[in-house]
N, C-alpha and C positions, 0 to 999 in steps of 0.2 A: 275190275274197277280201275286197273292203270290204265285199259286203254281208254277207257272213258276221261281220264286222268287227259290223257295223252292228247286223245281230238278235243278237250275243252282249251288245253296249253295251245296248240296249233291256231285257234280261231285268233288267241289273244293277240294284242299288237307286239312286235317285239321292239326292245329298246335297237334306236340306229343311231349311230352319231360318223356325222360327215361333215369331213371338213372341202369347206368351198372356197379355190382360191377366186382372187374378182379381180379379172381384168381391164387393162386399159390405164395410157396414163400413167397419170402418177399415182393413181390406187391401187396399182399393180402388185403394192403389198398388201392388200388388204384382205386377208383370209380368216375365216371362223368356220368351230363348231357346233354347230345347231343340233338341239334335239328338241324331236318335236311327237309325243305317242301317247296311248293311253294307256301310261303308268305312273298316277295309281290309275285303278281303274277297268272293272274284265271288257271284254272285247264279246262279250255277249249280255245285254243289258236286258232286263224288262222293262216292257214299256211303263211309263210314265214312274221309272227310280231315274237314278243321280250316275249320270258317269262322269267320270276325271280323266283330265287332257292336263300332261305335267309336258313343260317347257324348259329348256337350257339353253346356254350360249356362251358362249370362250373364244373371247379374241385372241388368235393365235398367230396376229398379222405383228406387224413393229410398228401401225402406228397408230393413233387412241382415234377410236369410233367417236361420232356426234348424231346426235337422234337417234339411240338405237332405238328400238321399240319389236314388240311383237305382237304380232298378227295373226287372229285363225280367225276363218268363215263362222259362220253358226252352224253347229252342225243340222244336218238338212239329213232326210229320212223321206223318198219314195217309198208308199208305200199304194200299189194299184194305183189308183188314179191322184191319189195326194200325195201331196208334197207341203209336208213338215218341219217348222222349225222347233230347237230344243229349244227351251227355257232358262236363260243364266240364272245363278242361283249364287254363285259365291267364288271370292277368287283371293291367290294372295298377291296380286300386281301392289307394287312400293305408291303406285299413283291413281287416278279416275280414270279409271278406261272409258273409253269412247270406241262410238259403233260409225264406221263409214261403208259408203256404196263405193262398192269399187267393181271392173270387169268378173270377179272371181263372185260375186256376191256380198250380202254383209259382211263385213271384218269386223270383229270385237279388237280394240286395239288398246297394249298396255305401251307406255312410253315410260324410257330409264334414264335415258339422258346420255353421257357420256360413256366412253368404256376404254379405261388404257389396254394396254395388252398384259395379256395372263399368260397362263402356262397349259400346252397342249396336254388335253385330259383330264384338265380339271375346271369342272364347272365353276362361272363367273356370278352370274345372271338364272336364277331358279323362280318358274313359280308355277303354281297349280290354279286350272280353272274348271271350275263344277256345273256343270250344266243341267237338266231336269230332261229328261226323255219324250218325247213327244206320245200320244196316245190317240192311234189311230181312231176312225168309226169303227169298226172290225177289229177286236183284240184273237181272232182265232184264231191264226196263223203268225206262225214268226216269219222274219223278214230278214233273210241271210243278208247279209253284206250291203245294208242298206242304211246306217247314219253313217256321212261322211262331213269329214271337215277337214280342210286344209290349214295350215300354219307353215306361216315362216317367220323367219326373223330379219327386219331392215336395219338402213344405218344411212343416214344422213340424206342426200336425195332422195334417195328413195320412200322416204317417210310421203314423198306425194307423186313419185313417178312410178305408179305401178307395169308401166312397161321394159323398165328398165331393171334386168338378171342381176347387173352388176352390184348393185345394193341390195339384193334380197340373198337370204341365207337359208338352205338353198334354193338357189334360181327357181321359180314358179311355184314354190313351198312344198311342201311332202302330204301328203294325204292319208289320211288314220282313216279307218273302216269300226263299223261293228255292226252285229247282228243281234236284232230287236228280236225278245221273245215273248211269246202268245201269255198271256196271263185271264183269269174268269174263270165263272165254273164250265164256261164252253171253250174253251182253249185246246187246241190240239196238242202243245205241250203240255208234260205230266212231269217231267222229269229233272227240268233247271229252271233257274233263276236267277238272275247276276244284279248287283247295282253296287254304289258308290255311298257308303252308309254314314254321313254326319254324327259330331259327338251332341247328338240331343237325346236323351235316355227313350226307349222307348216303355208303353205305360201301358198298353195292350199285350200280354202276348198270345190269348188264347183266340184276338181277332185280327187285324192289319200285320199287328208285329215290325218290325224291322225290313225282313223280306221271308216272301213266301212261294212255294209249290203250286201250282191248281188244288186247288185243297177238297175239293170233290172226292171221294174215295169209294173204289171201288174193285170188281176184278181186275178189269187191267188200268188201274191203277192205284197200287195196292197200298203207298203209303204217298201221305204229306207234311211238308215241314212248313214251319213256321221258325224263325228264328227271332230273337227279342233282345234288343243289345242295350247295355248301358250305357251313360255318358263315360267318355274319354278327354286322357289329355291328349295334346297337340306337340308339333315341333315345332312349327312355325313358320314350313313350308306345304307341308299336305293336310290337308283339310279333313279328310278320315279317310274310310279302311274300304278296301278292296272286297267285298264279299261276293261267294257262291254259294249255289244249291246245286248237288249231283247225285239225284236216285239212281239206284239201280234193282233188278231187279234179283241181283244177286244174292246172294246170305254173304254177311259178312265173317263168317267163318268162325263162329262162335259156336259149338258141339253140342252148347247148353241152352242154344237159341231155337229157333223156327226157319231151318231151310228153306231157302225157295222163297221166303214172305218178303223179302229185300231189304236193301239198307237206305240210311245218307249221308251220304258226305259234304262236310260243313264250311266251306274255306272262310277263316277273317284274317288275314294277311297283315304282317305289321303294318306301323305306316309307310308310304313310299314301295311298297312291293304290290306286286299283283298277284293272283291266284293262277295255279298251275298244277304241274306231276307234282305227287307226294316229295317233300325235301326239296323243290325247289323253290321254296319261300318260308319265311318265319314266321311260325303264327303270331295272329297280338294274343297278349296276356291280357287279361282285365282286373281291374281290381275288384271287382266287386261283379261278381258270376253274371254270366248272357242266360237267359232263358230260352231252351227248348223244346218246341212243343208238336207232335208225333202224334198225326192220326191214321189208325191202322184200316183196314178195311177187313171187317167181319165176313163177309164171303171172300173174302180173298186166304182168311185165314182158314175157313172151314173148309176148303176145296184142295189144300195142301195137305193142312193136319186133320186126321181122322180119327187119333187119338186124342192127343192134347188139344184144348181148342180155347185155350187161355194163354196169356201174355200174363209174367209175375216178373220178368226180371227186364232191366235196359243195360246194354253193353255199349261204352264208349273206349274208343280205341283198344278194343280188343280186354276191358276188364269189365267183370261185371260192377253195378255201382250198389253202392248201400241207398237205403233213402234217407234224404233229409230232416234235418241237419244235419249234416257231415261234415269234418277237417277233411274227407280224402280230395288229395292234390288234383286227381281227374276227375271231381265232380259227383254228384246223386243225380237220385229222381225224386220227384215231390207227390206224384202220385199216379198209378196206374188204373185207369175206370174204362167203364164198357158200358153205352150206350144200351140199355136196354131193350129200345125199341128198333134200330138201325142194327144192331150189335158190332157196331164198330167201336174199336178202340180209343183212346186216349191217353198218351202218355209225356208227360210233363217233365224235364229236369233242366238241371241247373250246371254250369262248368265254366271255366275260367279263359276255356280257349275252345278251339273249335277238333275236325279229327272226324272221326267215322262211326257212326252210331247203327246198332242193331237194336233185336227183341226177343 
């Protein structure tokens, strides 16, 4: 599970912050640092969920910027023969963004106005922008390293000389990647799901849910998630939470479980952080329990165990749970059933934070 851990961290964007001296002139003082990634937000999205592109800037020159403003393309997704734009959906810019043509393609553009000089290392200028994933004809296949958007941050000319290095932060903007993955019941992927999950409760969890797995179940592939999240509060600069989905095919190490039948693991990340290795990010806490919901696949289970050939208990991070209603801190389940006719599984619980769940 960590190294699964490990290549999901790898894909993500990682935070860069650079600073750009700008020459020429009497601008010669004029240096910032820009950041420009997706975080919040994983760096492997499904198609047609929310990713998030967070933005910084820190005048570290001695003399006060005019027209700052920031800039990113829309993110744009190759996918075979098309070529897709994402959808904006929500942002926290102080002012009306506006959409210009420029060489680089659309720019969504947020404007701040003035900027005296601050202090290197400490962010000036913050905001988060939420974009909607595009959704190919063909959801089969995922699409490595294919939404791209560029961002930078200008200052003064530069608000209309797009050839001109010296006012853009940095020079030619920085480019963020991420890799679109396959979702349906015919999807090649079985095993993740990434998106950008807004504080609006969700009200389904045994159908759409929040985010979900290929939920098809079967031999090989033995289990699917659904995750079902409630409304949250806000800081005031990220808009909501990081989440992932990472089967495996592993046991999670529970002795009172089902080897071999796999686990999942949950990531909802506070806000402002993104999903990663185990302990490199802080779960959110919820006030009021996320919903999960766990369909096993009955030949998957019969083919392993030859004795037992029931599911009675759900283990979240490594405890077994009571069922609900429970005080316990890690959560319950609400109820364990088995399709009769399919004889697949189902199993329902409830927890305050996310973590690694078996059966």
């Amino acid at each position: 599970m960590k190294a699964a851990w490990v290549r999901l961290a790898l894909v993500c964007i990682a935070v860069v912050t650079a600073t750009v001296a700008v020459g020429g002139g009497i601008a010669g003082n004029r240096t910032g640092e820009p950041k420009f990634d997706a975080v919040p937000g994983p760096g492997r999205v499904t198609y047609g969920e929310n990713i998030a592109y967070r933005a910084a800037f820190t005048n570290s020159g001695g003399s006060t910027f005019t027209q700052v403003a920031f800039r990113m393309t829309v993110p744009k997704a190759t996918v075979g023969t098309q070529t897709l734009l994402a959808t904006f959906v929500s942002s926290t810019c102080p002012s009306t963004p506006t959409t210009v043509q420029t060489s680089l393609g659309t720019e969504w553009v947020c404007t701040f106005g003035k900027l005296t000089p601050g202090t290197s290392g400490v962010e000036q200028l913050a905001l988060a922008v939420v974009w909607k994933v595009p959704t190919p004809a063909s959801t089969s296949a995922n699409c490595p390293n294919c939404l791209v958007a560029n961002g930078r941050w200008v200052v003064k000319e530069g608000v209309n000389d797009q050839a001109d290095p010296n006012d853009a932060f940095p020079p030619g903007g920085k480019n963020v990647v991420a890799t679109l993955l396959a979702t349906g019941t015919d999807s090649a992927e079985k095993l993740e799901a990434g998106g950008y999950e807004l504080p609006v409760a969700c009200t389904d969890a045994l159908g759409a849910g929040s985010l979900r797995t290929k939920q098809a179940v079967s031999l090989d592939n033995k289990v699917s998630t659904t995750v079902c999240l409630p409304s949250f509060l806000l800081n005031g600069i990220d808009l909501g939470l990081a989440t992932t989905i990472l089967e495996s095919d592993a046991d999670d190490g529970n002795p009172a479980g089902h080897p071999g039948l796999g686990s999942s693991a949950v990531c909802i990340a506070a806000l402002g952080q993104n999903c990663g290795v185990e302990g490199s990010y802080t779960p959110f806490v919820f006030a009021t329990p996320a919903k999960f919901v766990f369909r096993i696949s009955g030949d998957a289970l019969a083919a392993l165990e030859k004795k037992d050939r029931t599911i009675t208990q759900v283990f979240h991070n490594g405890q077994a749970l009571p069922q609900c209603p429970s005080t316990n801190a890690n959560g319950c389940y609400t109820s364990i059933t088995q399709d009769k006719k399919t004889k697949d599984w189902l199993v329902q619980a409830e927890a305050k934070s996310n973590g690694l769940w078996g059966w």
